[in-house]
C-alpha positions, 0 to 999 in steps of 0.5 A: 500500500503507497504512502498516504497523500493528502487529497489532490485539492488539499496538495496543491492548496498547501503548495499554493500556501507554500509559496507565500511562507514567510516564516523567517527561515532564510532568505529563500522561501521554503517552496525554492522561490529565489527573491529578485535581490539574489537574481541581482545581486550577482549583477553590480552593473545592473542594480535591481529595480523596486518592482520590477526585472531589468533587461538580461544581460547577455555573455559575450559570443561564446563559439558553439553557442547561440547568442542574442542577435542584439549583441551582435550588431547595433541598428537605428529603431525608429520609434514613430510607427503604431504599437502594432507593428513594433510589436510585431517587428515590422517596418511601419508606412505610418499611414493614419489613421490606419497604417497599410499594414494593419488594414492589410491584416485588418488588425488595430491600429494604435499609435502613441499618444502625441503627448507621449514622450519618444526619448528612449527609455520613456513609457507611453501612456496609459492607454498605450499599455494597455495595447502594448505590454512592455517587452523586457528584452526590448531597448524602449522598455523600462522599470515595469511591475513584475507582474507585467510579463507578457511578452513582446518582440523589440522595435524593428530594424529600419533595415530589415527587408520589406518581406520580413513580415513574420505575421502577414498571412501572404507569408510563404511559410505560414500556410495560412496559419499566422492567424495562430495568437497565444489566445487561440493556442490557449483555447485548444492547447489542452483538450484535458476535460474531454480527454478525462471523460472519453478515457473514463467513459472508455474504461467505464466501456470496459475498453481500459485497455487496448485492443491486441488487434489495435496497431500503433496507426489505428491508435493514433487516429482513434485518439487523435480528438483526444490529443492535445493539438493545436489547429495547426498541426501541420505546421513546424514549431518554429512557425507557431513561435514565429506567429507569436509576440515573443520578446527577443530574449525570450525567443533566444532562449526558446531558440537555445532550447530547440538547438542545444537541449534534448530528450536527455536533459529532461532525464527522459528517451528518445520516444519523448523527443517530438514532446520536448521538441514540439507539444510542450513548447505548444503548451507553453505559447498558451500559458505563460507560466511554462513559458516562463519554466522552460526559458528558464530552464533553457537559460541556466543551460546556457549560462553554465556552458557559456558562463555568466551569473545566477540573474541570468536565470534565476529571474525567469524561474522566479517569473515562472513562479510567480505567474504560476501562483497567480494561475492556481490563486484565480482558480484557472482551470487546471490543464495538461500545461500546469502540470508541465510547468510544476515537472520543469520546476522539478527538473530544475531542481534536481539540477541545482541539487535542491532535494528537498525542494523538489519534494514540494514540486514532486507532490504538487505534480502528484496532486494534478497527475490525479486530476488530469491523467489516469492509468488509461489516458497515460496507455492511450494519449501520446501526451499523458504517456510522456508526462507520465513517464517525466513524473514516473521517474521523480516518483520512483527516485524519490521513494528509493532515496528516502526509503518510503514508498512511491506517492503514485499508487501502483495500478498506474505502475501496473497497467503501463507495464502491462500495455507495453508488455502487450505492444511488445508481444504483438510487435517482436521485431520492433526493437522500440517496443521492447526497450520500452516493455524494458523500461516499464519492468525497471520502473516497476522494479524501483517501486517495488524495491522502495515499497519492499525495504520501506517495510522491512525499515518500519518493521512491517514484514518478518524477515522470512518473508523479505527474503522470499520477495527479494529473490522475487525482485532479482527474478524480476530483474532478470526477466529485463536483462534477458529482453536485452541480451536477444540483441547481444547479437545483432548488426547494428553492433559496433564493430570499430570505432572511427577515429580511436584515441590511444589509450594512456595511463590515465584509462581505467577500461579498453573503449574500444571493444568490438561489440560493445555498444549499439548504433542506429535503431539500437543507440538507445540500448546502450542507456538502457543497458547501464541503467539495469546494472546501475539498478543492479548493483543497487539492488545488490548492495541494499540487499546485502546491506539489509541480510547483513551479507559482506559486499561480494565482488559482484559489486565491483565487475557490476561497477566496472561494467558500467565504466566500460559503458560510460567510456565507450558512449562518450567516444562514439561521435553520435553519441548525441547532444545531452547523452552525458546525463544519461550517466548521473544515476550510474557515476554516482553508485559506480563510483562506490565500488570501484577499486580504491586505487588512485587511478579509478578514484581520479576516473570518478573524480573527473567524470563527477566534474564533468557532471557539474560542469553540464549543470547537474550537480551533486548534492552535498550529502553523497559528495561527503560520503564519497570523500570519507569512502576515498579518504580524500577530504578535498571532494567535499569542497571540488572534485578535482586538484586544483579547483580545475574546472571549478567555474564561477558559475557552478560555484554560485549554483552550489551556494545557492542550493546549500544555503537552503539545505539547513532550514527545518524539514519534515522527515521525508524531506530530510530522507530525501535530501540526505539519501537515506535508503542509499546509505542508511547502514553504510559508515564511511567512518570506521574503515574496519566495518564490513559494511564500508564499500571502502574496507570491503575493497581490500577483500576482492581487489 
């Protein structure tokens, strides 16, 4: 039985009153929301306002980076024009009362008030506001309330082509679809109700599950009413953000997002790549808090590759906030898109190593995954079966952490295991199917295993019994291993390696080996191979950990395993963008049970910097247990010699998530954060004690 919750209204009520705490605590409410002085205070030239975000501050050209076209090159702005077409970045003829662009269009027409001021910087009148939200990336823009976030594109270049009118419906790229304002996106962004009532009036149907006879084409045009849409689905996603009013900086990052990020960055597979890529920047043209998210998140990317400061980012999460409290507190109707927003939230911290916050994000998410999603619609809905599997994993890493159970109750763990195992069945060459039947197995054997071990820690199973279900679990994890070991031999094995580097003492495996890893149809295998030894090797050393047992030297070959692995992917050239954070579960544990020479401890030195260095960063607690393991106390402070690689930036993230870790926290939010279940018997301190991964190595090395 899972943990017991709180009501899906009473949870996102209590996180609705989180984000209003003010209890003294810290400077950081307890929810995570960072005050605009931080986001400042890291920026001495451009000093905060009273209410209000200055323009961001872009780094300069970074090489293999965008950057914003503004810091590339100055142009004249004329500033005479109607609030139409600046807005829309167009030149305006000036025409009055109409100007020919806007009667073209048959759009309204405005121009500034002739008392209003013209000098840059100046705002126009009241009126004029109102018809023209400021733009916070554009130059005539100034102090404005924080409320104010609509977003709007800056003046036009006086040099910019006649035809560069990105909202004329004359325009050969939209295909008629300019029409598309974030107003007609909100409207069919989400179908959420009729998506609820036709999966219940379904399963009410007793059509729960998928016919065996349904193929995957059959399935999309029988839900395709009940997928989340826009009218024009024919379209690319870069149309839909050219056809909104977007200011530069936010279209910037938007941009960054669809070019630098993927699937793995949001710890997701490749089957998510249209969902990252296409329907959740749908959502989030219509609802400005996801907007807000995913911008921020994109921008904290960006600023740790390219270096710059906490503001950079720290002002669009702290928008996405506020928009999304103000969302909750008008009573908005809830949709797929406010669920998105609180996961973006959620991976946001996970990055950052705020633990415990992502706890408040976790169960806020569980509370709208209840009111919009259900076990069928999750099967079904291309769009719940992303969104499902996104929330799946906090859910399930969570629980493991803390050693308590998973929020979500097991039937939606259960009824996606059995729709994949059907899939897989009816599709047996379809190498996709099976990887995800793969997936489904190793998320089911993560709940099970955080449920099994929250009992034996409370005492709620005899010791008999846990034996007995433990053996279970390791069948469980054998029957995955053996989906995946029918392409042990196949062609799209890599055979040899372009381009091979000499190996050097520094090298701790061969790379190289002939078939060891996957290419084309088959890269994915090679991540879903490292996480079953990385649930292996946890499986292992909790078991032994509970009966008692000395760690065997399985634990060390399972950890090697995943070296080879790890070295062997981030030498392939294809190896994709992103592909290195497929690599935090099993660094982290590997690194445990590696030998304990110094050759291996400085491969898990480096590769932990390398972690950091792409924006995700360790949390503190496995830092120092890593640091007593190796005997080598400097890891708490930097992984390398030297502070090599220790940028700024990441120095400035670490010291922002570690300010908050002292505030008070329930116990589950302390499990989590200190990683309970993961070291719950472990001591680092005293070298003699068999439980120790660091005494345990001179027995079988």
């Amino acid at each position: 039985m899972t943990q017991s919750y709180q009501q899906p209204q009473t949870a996102l009520a209590g996180f609705l009153d989180s984000m209003h705490q003010d209890n003294g605590m810290s400077a950081y409410s307890l929810f995570g929301q960072y005050p605009e002085s931080v986001a400042f205070w890291h920026d001495p030239s451009a000093p905060a306002p009273p209410t209000g975000l200055a323009a961001p501050s872009y780094p300069r050209k970074q090489s293999a980076l965008l950057q914003p076209t503004g810091d590339q090159k100055k142009h004249k702005r004329t500033r005479s024009g109607c609030f139409t077409c600046r807005a829309r970045r167009i030149k305006c003829d000036e025409a009055r009362p109409t100007c020919e662009r806007c009667r073209k269009g048959s759009r309204d027409c405005v121009y500034p008030s002739p008392t209003a001021p013209s000098t840059k910087g100046s705002r126009s009148s009241t009126k004029a506001r109102g018809t023209r939200p400021p733009s916070q990336g554009s130059e005539s823009s100034s102090k404005h309330d924080t409320e104010e976030v609509s977003p709007l594109e800056p003046i036009i270049d006086e040099e910019e082509p006649e035809g560069a009118d990105m909202g004329s419906e004359a325009s050969p790229k939209s295909g008629g679809g300019a029409g598309h304002s974030r107003q007609q996106l909100r409207r069919t962004q989400s179908g959420h109700s009729l998506q609820k009532r036709s999966t219940k009036q379904l399963s009410e149907a007793g059509l729960s599950q998928m016919e065996p006879a349904s193929s995957p084409s059959t399935e999309s045009s029988r839900y395709e009413s009940m997928s989340v849409r826009s009218g024009s689905v024919s379209h690319s996603i870069q149309d839909l953000i050219n056809n909104c009013r977007l200011s530069e900086d936010v279209r910037f990052y938007l941009d960054f997002h669809q070019q630098n990020l993927s699937y793995d960055h949001f710890f997701l597979r490749q089957s998510s790549d249209h969902f990252i890529h296409h329907s959740i920047l749908e959502l989030a043209l219509g609802y400005d808090p996801l907007l807000y998210a995913l911008v921020g998140f994109a921008a904290y990317h960006h600023t740790v590759q390219s270096g710059g400061k906490l503001y950079t980012f720290l002002k669009y999460y702290n928008k996405a906030l506020v928009l999304l409290r103000k969302s909750l507190e008008a009573g908005e109707e809830h949709t797929e898109a406010t669920l998105c927003t609180v996961l973006v939230l959620t991976t946001f911290e996970e990055y950052i190593g705020d633990w415990a916050n992502l706890v408040d994000h976790h169960q806020a998410a569980h509370a709208l995954m209840r009111e919009l999603l259900t076990p069928e619609s999750s099967n079904i809905i291309e769009l719940h079966t992303n969104i499902f599997l996104w929330y799946a994993r906090f859910d399930v890493v969570a629980g493991i952490l803390a050693g308590t159970e998973t929020i979500l109750s097991r039937d939606w763990y259960i009824s996606k295991e059995q729709y994949d195992a059907e899939q897989a069945a009816l599709y047996p060459d379809d190498p996709g199917k099976q990887l995800a039947y793969i997936a489904s197995i190793n998320r089911r054997f993560g709940l099970d295993m955080a449920s099994l071990y929250a009992k034996l820690s409370r005492g709620l199973i005899p010791v008999d019994d846990f034996v007995a279900q433990n053996e279970q679990l390791g069948l469980t994890m054998e029957r995955a291993k053996a989906i995946l070991r029918q392409y042990e031999v196949c062609e799209e094995k890599v055979h040899s390696y372009p381009d091979p580097q000499p190996l050097t003492d520094e090298d701790v495996v061969d790379p190289y080996v002939p078939g060891y890893i996957w290419h084309g149809s088959m890269w994915e295998a090679n991540f879903f191979k490292i996480d079953l030894l990385s649930t292996e090797l946890m499986f292992k050393y909790q078991s032994m950990l509970s009966l008692k047992l000395p760690l065997l030297p399985d634990l060390q070959s399972l950890a090697l395993q995943q070296c080879q692995l790890i070295e062997t992917i981030s030498r392939y050239p294809q190896r994709g963008n992103g592909y290195f954070m497929n690599f935090k579960n099993s660094i982290g544990i590997s690194s445990m049970f590696l030998p304990s020479d110094e050759k291996h401890q400085m491969w898990a030195r480096r590769k932990m910097a390398l972690m950091e260095q792409n924006g995700y960063i360790i949390a503190p607690k496995f830092r120092a247990v890593l640091a007593a393991i190796w005997q080598v106390p400097e890891v708490n402070h930097w992984w390398l010699p030297n502070n090599e690689g220790f940028s700024d930036i990441i120095r400035a993230v670490r010291t922002l998530s570690e300010e908050k870790k002292n505030e008070p926290l329930d116990g589950f939010r302390e499990n989590v954060r200190d990683m309970k279940s993961l070291f719950w018997k472990l001591s680092v301190d005293d070298e003699d004690d068999e439980q120790s991964p660091s005494s345990s190595h001179h027995s079988y090395t």
